[in-house]
Structures are given as structure tokens and as C-alpha cells.
C-alpha positions as CSV (number, residue, x, y, z in Angstrom):
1,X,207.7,126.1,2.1
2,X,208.1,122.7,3.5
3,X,205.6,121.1,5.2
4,X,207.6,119.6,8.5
5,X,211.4,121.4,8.3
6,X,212.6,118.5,10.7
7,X,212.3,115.8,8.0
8,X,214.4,116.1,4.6
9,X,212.5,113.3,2.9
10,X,210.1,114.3,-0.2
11,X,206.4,114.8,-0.6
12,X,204.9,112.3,-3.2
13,X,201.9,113.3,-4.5
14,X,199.4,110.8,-6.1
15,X,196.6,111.9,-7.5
16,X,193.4,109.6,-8.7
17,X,191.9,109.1,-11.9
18,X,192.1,111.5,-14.8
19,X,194.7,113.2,-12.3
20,X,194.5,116.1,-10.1
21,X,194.0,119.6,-12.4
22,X,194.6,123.1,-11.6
23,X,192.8,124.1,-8.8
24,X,192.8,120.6,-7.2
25,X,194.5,121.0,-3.4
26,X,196.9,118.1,-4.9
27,X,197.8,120.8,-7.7
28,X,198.2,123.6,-5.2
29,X,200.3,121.4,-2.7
30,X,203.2,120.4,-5.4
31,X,203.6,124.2,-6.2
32,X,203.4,125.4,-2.3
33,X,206.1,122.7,-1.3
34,X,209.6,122.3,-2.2
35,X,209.7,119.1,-1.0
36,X,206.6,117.9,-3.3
37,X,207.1,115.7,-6.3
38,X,204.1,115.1,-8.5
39,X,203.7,111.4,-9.4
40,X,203.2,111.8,-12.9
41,X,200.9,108.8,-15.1
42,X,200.5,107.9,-18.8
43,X,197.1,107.1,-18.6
44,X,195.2,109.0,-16.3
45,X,191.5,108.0,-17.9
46,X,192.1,104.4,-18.0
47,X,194.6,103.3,-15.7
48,X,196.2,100.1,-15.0
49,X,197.9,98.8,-12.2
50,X,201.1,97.5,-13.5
51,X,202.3,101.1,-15.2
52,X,201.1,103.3,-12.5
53,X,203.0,101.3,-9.7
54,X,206.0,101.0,-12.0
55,X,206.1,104.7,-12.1
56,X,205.9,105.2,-8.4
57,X,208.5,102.5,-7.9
58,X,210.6,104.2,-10.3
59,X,210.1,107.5,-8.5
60,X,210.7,105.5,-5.2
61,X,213.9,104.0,-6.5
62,X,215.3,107.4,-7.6
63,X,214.4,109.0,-4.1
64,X,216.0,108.4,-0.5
65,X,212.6,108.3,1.0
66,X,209.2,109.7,0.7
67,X,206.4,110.6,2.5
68,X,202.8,109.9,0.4
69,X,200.1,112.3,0.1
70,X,197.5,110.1,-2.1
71,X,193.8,111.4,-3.2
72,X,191.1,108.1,-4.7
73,X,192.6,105.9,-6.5
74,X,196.2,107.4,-5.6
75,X,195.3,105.6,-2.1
76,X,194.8,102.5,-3.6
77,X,198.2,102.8,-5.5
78,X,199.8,103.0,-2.2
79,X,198.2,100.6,-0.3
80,X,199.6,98.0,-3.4
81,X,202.9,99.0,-2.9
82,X,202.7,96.5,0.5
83,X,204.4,93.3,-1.6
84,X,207.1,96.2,-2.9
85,X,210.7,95.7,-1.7
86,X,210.4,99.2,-2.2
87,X,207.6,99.6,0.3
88,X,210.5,100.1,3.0
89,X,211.4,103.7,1.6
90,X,207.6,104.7,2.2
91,X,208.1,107.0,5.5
92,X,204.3,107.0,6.1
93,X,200.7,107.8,4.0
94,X,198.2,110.3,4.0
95,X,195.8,109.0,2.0
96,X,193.0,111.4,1.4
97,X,189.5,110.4,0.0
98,X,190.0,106.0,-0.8
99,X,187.4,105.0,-3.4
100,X,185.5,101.9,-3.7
101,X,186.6,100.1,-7.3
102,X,182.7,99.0,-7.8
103,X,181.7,102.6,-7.4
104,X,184.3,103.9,-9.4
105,X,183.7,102.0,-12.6
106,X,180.2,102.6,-12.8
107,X,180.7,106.2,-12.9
108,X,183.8,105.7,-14.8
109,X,184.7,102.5,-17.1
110,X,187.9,101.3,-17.2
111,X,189.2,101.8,-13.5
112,X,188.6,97.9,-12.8
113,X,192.0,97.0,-14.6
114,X,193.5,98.1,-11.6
115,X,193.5,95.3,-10.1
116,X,191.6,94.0,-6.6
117,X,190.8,96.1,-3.7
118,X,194.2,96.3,-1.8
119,X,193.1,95.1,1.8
120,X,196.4,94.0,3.0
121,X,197.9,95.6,6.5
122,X,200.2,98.6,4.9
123,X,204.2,98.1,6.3
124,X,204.3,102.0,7.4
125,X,202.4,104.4,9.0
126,X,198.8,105.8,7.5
127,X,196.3,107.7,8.2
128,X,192.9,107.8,6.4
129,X,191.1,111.2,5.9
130,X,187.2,110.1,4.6
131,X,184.3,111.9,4.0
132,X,180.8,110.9,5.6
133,X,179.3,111.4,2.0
134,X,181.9,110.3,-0.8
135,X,180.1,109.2,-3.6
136,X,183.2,107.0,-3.9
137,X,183.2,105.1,-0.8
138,X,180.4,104.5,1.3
139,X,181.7,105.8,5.2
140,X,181.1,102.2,6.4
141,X,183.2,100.2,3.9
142,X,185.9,103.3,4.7
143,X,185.8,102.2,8.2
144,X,186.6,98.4,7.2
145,X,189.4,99.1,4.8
146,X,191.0,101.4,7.2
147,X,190.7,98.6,9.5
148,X,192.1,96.4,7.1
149,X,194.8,99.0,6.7
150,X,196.1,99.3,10.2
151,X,195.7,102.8,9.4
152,X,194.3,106.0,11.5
153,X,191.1,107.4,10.6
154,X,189.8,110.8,10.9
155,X,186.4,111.6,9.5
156,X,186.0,115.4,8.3
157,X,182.3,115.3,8.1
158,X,180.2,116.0,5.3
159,X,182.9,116.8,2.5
160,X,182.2,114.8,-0.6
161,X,185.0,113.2,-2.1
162,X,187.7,115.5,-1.0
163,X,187.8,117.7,-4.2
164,X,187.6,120.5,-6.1
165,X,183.9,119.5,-6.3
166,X,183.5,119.8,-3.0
167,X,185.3,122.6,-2.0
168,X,188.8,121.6,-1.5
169,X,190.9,123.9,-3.4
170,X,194.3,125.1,-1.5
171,X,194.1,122.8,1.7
172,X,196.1,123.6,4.2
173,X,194.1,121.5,6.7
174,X,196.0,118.3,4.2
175,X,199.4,120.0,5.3
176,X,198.7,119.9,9.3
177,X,197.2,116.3,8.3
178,X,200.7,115.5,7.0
179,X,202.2,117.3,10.0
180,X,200.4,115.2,12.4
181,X,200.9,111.7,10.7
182,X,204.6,113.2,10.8
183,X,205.1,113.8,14.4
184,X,203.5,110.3,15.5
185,X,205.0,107.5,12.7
186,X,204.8,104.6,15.1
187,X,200.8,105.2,15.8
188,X,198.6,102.5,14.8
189,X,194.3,103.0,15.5
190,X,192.6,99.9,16.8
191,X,190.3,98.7,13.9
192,X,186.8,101.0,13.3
193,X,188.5,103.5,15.9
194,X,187.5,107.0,14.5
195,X,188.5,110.6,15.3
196,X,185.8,112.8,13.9
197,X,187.6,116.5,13.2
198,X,185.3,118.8,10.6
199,X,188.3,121.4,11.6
200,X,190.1,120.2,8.6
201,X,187.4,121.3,6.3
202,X,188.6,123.8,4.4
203,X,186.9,127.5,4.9
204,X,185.4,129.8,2.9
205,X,188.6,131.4,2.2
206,X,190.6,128.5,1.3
207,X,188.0,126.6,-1.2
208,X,188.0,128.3,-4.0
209,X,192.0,129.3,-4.6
């Protein structure tokens, strides 16, 4: 299927560190959607900056435009694409889940050779979908790169870091997410402004296939 027949531009997806595995709602989006294209990365353990943009510029020069679906550190990819002359074919971001570098690499060395935390207004249209207990991100610093952002913000509740972990197997809450950021591209939250919606959760159906 695709997930918004009125727009012919791809589906990027960009998944976070050591990628985003069978099972992951990530996973299950690029094989439900025709229109998905899975950002593949070299290095998925111990990423840097430099080679993971240059993929997703390589993937954004091959493509006539793309919607991004990012999960953790796939959100911080994105939000360094702002200095990109290839920023302008970015339709708009869904970026699910934004982690906090300082958490990151204590739970996992190596992720701070990707660079500063990207805090820059992004050129397109965004929408943040965070998690009032991410181990990742604490829900206040969310609030301030979101701000930082320009982007939307919709809190989902209690939902960990948006993962498999927590639930999130097929998510087909992420798709009317998409939908939404879709069908208003010129809408732009007022900084800290949050829309809390635990309706995206994914149920008891939904999280483990």
C-alpha cells in the first residue's frame, strides 16, 4: 500500500543505531509500503556523521523527493541535513523517538562521532513523536529541541523509546502520523507547544507482529 495515494514522492526510512531489525515497525513499514526506501548504513554500531549523511544525500540525489520517517539517531541524521543543498528535496519529517547524544553513548560507545546535537531550525516541515519515558531523551530536553526544531510535537505517553522494546512492532499509528504531517506541510507549533495523543500507541494486536 501507500501511505498517502495523493503524493507520489518516496518514503525514507532511517533507522537509529545498530539499525532497525525484523520486527522493528521501521522493518515492517519498508515491506507494507511501496513507496518506502530503507536508508541503508555501513556501520550501524559505530556510526559517524560524515558516511551516514553521505548515504542519505546519495539516496536524496538519486530521488525526486522524499518524505522522512526517522527513529533515534535517524532523527538526528535529518535534522543535519539543514546546511544540505539537498535539504530542499526533504518534503517533510516524521521523526519518531530523537535521542539525547550524552545518553546514547553511555549506554552505547561510539555514537559521539556523530557529531554535535543538531539544534538548528529544520527548512521543511516536522513533526516530533516522543515518549514521556525514553531512556534516550529526557521528555523536557524533547520539548527544547523540538522547539529548537520549529517542529510539531505530539507526546504518546508512556512508550519507552518507540521500539520493539517497548511494544512497537507493526505501527500503523506511525502511518496516520505520516498522513497527518502530509495533509498540513505548511504547519509550524509555537515553541514547547504539545499535543498529547496516547491514541497512537500501538494495541495489543499491533505490538507484537
Amino acid at each position: 500500500m501507500r501511505t498517502h495515494p495523493a503524493d507520489d514522492a518516496e518514503t525514507f526510512i532511517l533507522p537509529g543505531l545498530n539499525g532497525s531489525g525484523e520486527g522493528h515497525w521501521q522493518w515492517h513499514w519498508a515491506r507494507d509500503n511501496q513507496d518506502a526506501v530503507f536508508i541503508e548504513q555501513d556501520d550501524w554500531t559505530c556510526p559517524r556523521l560524515a558516511d551516514w549523511r553521505g548515504n542519505l544525500e546519495a539516496a536524496l540525489d538519486r530521488s525526486d523527493g522524499a518524505w522522512i520517517v526517522a527513529h533515534s539517531l535517524g532523527c538526528l541524521l535529518t535534522a543535519h541535513m539543514v546546511k544540505s543543498p539537498l535539504a530542499k528535496k526533504i518534503r517533510g519529517a516524521l521523526l519518531v523517538a530523537p535521542c539525547d547524544l550524552v545518553a546514547t553513548e553511555v549506554l552505547h560507545p561510539c555514537v559521539l562521532r556523530f557529531g554535535d546535537m543538531p539544534l538548528d531550525p529544520l527548512p521543511f516541515p516536522s513533526l516530533v513523536v516522543a515518549s514521556l519515558n525514553d531512556p534516550y531523551m529526557p521528555f523536557d530536553k524533547v520539548k527544547a529541541v523540538a522547539g529548537s526544531w520549529r517542529s510539531a510535537l505530539i507526546d504518546i505517553g508512556e512508550a519507552g523509546h518507540i521500539n520493539i522494546g517497548s511494544g512497537f512492532g507493526r505501527w500503523t499509528g506511525g502511518y496516520e502520523l505520516l498522513g497527518l504531517l502530509k495533509d498540513a506541510p505548511r504547519h509550524r507549533a509555537a515553541p514547547n507547544r504539545i499535543v498529547t495523543e496516547t491514541r497512537f500507541r500501538p494495541t495489543s494486536e499491533t505490538a507484537t507482529h
